[in-house]
TIGU-967949 format. One line per 10 residues: their letters; for each residue x, y, z of N, C-alpha, C. Coordinates in pm, whole numbers. Atoms other than C-alpha are relative to their C-alpha. Layout:
<atoms>
a = X,Y,Z,X,Y,Z,X,Y,Z ~ ...
</atoms>
This chain:
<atoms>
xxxxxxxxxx = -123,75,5,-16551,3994,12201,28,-59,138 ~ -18,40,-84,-16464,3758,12439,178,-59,31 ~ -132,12,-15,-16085,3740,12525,65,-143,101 ~ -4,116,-42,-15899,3450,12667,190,-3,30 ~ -170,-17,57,-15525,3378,12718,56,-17,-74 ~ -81,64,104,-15422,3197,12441,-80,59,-122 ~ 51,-52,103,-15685,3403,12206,-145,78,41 ~ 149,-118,-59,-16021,3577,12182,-113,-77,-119 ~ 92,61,79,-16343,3470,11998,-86,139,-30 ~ 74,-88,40,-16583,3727,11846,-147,-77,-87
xxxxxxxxxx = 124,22,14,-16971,3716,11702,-17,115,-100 ~ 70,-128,114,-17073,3944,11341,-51,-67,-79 ~ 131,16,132,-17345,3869,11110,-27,-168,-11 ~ 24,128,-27,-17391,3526,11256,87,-113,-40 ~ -130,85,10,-17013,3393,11234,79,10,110 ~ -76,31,-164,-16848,3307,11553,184,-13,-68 ~ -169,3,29,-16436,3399,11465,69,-76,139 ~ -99,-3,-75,-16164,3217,11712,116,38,-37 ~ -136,-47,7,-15835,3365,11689,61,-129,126 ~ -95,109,-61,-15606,3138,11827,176,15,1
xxxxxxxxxx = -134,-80,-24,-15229,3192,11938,41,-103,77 ~ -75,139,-63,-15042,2855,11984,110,17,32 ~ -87,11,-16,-14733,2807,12137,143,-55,-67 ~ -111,84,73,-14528,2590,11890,-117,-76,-188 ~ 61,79,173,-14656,2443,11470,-98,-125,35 ~ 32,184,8,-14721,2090,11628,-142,48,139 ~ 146,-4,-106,-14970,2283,11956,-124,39,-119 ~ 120,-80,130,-15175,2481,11616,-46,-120,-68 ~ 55,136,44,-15204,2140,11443,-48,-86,66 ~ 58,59,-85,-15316,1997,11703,-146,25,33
xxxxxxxxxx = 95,-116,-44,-15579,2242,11789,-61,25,-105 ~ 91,-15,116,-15723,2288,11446,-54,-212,-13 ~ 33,137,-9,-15760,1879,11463,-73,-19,81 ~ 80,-8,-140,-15933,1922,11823,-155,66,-39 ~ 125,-97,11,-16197,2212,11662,-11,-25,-178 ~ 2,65,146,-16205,1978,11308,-157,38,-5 ~ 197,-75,-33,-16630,2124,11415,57,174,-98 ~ -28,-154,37,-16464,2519,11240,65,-38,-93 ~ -56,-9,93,-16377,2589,10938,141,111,28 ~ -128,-85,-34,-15979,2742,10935,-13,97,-128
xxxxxxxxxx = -8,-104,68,-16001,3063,10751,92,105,26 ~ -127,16,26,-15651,3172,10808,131,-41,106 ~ -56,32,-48,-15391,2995,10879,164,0,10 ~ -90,-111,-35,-15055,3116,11028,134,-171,16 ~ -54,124,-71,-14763,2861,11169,-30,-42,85 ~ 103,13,-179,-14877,2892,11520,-73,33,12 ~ 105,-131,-29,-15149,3112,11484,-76,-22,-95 ~ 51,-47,111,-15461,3143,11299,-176,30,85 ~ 151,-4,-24,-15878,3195,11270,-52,-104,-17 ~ 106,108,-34,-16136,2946,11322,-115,31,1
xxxxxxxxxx = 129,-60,28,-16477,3014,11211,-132,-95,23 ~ 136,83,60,-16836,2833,11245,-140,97,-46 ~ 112,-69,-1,-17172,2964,11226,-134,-84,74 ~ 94,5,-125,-17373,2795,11485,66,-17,87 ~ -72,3,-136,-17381,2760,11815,99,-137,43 ~ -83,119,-60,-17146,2482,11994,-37,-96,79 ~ 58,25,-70,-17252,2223,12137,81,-29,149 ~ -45,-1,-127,-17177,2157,12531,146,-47,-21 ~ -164,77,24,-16852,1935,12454,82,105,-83 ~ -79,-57,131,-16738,2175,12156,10,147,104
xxxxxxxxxx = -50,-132,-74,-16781,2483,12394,119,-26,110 ~ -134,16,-111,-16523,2310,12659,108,4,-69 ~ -181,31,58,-16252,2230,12381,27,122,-86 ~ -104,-162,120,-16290,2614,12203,55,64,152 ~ -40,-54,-177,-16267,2716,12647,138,-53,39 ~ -99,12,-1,-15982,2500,12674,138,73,-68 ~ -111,-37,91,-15786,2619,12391,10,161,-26 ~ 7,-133,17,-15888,2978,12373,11,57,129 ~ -15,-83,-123,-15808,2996,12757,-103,76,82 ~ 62,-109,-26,-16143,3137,12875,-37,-77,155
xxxxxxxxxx = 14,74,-145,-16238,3048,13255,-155,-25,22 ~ 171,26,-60,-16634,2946,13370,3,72,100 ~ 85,-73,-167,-16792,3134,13669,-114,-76,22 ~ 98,50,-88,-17006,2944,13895,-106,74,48 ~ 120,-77,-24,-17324,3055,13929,1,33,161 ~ 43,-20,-183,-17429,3203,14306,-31,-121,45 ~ 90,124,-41,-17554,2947,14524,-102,75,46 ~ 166,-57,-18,-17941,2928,14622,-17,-26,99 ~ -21,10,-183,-18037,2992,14970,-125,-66,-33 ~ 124,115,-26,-18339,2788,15133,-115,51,-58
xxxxxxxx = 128,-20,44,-18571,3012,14998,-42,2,-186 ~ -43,41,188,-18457,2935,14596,59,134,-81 ~ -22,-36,136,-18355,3225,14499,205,61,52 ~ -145,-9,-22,-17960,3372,14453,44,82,144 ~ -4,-131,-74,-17794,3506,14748,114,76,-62 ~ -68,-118,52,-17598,3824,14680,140,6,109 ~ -131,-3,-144,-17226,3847,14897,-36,164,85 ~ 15,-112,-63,-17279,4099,15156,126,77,23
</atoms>
């Protein structure tokens, strides 16, 4: 499970769930219109699930990251000799 602020996403038997936890009727309609890529399997006033079963592609993983609140980490950087350095 991967948690987020505004929701959490999960992975079982090769169905990717978003839970989702909108602020207002008109941010959830919005947001099921944004991830129109998931099928809504239930849906709440502000709140509901969001389901697919493959993976996402690059664009579709920024707008479930946006909306499900989750942050990126930047990889290390690579010193001159290529490989990661480690923080001392």
């Amino acid at each position: 499970m991967i948690e987020g602020r505004r929701g959490e996403m999960r992975a079982c038997s090769g169905t990717f769930s978003i839970y989702l936890q909108c602020h207002s009727v008109r941010a959830w309609n919005a947001a099921k219109k944004q991830l129109a890529f998931c099928r809504v399997s239930q849906d709440g006033d502000d709140e509901g699930v969001l389901q697919f079963t493959r993976l996402p592609t690059e664009a579709e993983a920024k707008i479930i990251r946006d909306y499900v609140g989750i942050h990126t980490t930047k990889p290390p950087p690579i010193n001159r000799f290529g490989s990661e350095q480690t923080p001392s």
